[in-house]
N, C-alpha and C positions, 0 to 999 in steps of 0.2 A: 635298584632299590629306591623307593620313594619315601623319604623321611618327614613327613610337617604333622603336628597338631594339630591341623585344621582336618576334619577327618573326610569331608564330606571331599573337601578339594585335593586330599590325597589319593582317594578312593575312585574319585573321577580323571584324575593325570594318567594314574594307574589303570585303571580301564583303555584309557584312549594309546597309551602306549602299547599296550595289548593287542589293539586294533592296528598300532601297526606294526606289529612282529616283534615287537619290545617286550619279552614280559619282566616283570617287575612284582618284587615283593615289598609290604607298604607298611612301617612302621611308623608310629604316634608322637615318639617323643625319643628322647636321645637315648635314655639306658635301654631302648629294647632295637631299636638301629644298634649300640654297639655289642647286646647279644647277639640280634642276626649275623652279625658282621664274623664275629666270634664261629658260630656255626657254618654260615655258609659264604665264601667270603663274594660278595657282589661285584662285578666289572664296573659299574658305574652307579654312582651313589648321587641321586637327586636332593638336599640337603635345606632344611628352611632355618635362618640363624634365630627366629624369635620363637622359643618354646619353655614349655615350664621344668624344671628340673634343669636336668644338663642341656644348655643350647648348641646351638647349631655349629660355633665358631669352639666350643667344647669336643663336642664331635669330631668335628675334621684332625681337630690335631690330634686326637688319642689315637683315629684313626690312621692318617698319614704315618704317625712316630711307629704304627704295630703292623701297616697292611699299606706302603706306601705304593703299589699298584694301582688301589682303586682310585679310579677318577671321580673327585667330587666336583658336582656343579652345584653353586649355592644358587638358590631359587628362593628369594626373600620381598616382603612386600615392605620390608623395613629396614632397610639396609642403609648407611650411610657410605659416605668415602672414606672413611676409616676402616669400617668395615669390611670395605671391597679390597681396598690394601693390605691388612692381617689377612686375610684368606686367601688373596693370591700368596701371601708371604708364607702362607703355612701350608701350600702346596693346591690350592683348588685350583680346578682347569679352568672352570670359566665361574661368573658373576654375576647372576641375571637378576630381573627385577619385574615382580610382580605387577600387573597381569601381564604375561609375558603370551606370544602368537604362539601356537602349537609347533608349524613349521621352523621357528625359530630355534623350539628347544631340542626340536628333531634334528635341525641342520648342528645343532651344538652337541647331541650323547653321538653322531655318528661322527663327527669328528675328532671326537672321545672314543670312541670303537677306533678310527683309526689309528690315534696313536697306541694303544693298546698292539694293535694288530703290527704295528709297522714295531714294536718292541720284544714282541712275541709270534713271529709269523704263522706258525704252525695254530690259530688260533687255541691255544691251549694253556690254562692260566699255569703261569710259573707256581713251582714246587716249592 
């Protein structure tokens, strides 16, 4: 799942992870990330900390405290060090930062499938 405000740049991560065998559903802002979440629950959660309504570091942790499987990667073009430290503290996998190389983020959700996978072999989300 792909969470930013930015719609155009959500819509296009989302495309290109599609492209490659990724697919990903793409929410705008936080309350409608933590209804998807609520519905369907996503293996890996692409996360942007600066949105309107409920932000990004809001997000993670209602999510982590309710669904603490999914792997969040914060993908922020506004992030500070503090920042990056609350989100790792509050469970996110990794901390990247805008503009970020495709490969990069590619190399980071399959190491994010890894440990999923290496938690849950049978790839089959826990019940």
């Amino acid at each position: 799942m792909v969470v930013d405000d930015e719609r155009e740049f959500a819509q296009t991560l989302s495309d290109r992870l599609i492209m490659r065998d990724v697919g990903s559903a793409v929410a705008y802002d936080g309350e409608s990330a933590l209804d998807l979440v609520s519905k369907d629950e996503p293996e890996i959660m692409i996360l942007d900390i600066k949105m309107p309504g409920i932000n990004g570091i809001e997000v993670l942790r209602r999510v982590k405290q309710t669904n603490p499987d999914i792997q969040v990667i914060i993908l922020t073009g506004h992030g500070t060090k503090a920042d990056r430290e609350l989100c790792i503290k509050l469970g996110a996998f990794a901390f990247l930062e805008k503009p970020v190389k495709l490969e990069v983020l590619s190399a980071t959700i399959k190491n994010a499938k890894d440990k999923i996978m290496a938690r849950n072999p049978a790839g089959q989300k826990a019940i």
